[in-house]
N, C-alpha and C positions, 0 to 999 in steps of 0.2 A: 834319840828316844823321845815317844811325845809322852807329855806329864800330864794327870790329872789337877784339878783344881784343888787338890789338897797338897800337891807338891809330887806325887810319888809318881810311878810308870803309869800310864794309864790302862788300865783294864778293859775287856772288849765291852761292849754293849747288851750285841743280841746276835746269835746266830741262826736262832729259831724265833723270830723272820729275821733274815739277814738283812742287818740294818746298816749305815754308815755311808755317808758321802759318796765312799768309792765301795759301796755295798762287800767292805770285809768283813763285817762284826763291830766296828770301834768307828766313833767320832770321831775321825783324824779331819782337818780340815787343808785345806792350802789356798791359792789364789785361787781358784777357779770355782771353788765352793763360795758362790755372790750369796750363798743366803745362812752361810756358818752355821752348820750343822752339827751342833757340838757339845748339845745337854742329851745327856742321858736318861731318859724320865720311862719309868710305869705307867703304860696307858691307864686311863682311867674313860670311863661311858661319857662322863659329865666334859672331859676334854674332847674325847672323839666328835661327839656334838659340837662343841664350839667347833673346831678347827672345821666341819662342816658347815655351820655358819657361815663360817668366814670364808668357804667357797676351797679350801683345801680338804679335800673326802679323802681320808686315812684308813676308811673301812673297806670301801669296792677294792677287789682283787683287781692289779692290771698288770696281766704277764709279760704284755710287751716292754714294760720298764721294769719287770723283774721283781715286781709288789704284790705279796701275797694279801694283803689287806690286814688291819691291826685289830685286834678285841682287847677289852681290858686286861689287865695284866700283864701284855708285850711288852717287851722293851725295845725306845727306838728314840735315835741318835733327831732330836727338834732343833730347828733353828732356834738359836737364839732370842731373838726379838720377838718370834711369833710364842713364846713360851713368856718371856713379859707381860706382852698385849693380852696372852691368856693368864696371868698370874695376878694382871691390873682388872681384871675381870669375875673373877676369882676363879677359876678353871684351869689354873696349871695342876698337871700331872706330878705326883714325887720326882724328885731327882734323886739320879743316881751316881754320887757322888764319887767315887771311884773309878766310874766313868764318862764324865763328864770332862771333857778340853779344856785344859787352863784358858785357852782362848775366851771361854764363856765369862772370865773377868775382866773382859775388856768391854763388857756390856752390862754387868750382875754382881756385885762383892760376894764375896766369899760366906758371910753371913745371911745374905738374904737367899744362898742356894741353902744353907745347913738348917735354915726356919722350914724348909722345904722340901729337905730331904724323904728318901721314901728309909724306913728301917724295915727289914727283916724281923715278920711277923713270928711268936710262936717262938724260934728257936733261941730267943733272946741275944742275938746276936748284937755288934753293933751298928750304925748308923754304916751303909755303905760309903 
């Protein structure tokens, strides 16, 4: 079973767009994911931007790799380190803590994701 960063199963991501390394819904990683894709984040404009900066375009649809293109509010399984590089910049998206890969603590503590977390607006839920 893969765990989330809070210990528990991990929960999918996004299935509307279908998000995740091996495009099921969920962050699952393994060897072959060279770029650990394995935070769970709420797009945000102000990210979609940078990650275009930085020459990674998250918005253009490309159906040949089966990408429908991302708007704010999507949810979608980021590499790791490129969610740093956007979080040292100030431009990381929420995480989504329940589904997010424990693997993302081999790069990020457990605290610097939960200062970061996205909560569930309105319904007073708690912190995913």
């Amino acid at each position: 079973m893969n765990r989330n960063v809070l210990g528990d199963e991990l929960v999918p991501c996004s299935y509307d767009p279908l998000t995740g390394f091996f495009r099921d819904g969920c962050c699952h990683t393994d060897e072959n994911d060279l770029g650990t894709h394995v935070v769970c984040a709420r797009m945000t404009q102000v990210f979609l931007d940078y990650s275009l900066s930085r020459g990674n375009d998250l918005i253009t649809p490309k159906p040949e790799w089966r990408f429908v293109g991302l708007k704010p509010g999507d949810r979608w399984c980021l590499c790791v380190l490129r969610w740093l590089e956007a979080l040292q910049a100030g431009a990381a998206p929420p995480v989504v803590l329940n589904s997010t890969h424990e693997a993302a603590l081999d790069h990020v503590s457990l605290d610097v994701l939960r200062l970061n977390a996205w909560q569930k607006a309105v319904d007073g839920r708690s912190k995913d």
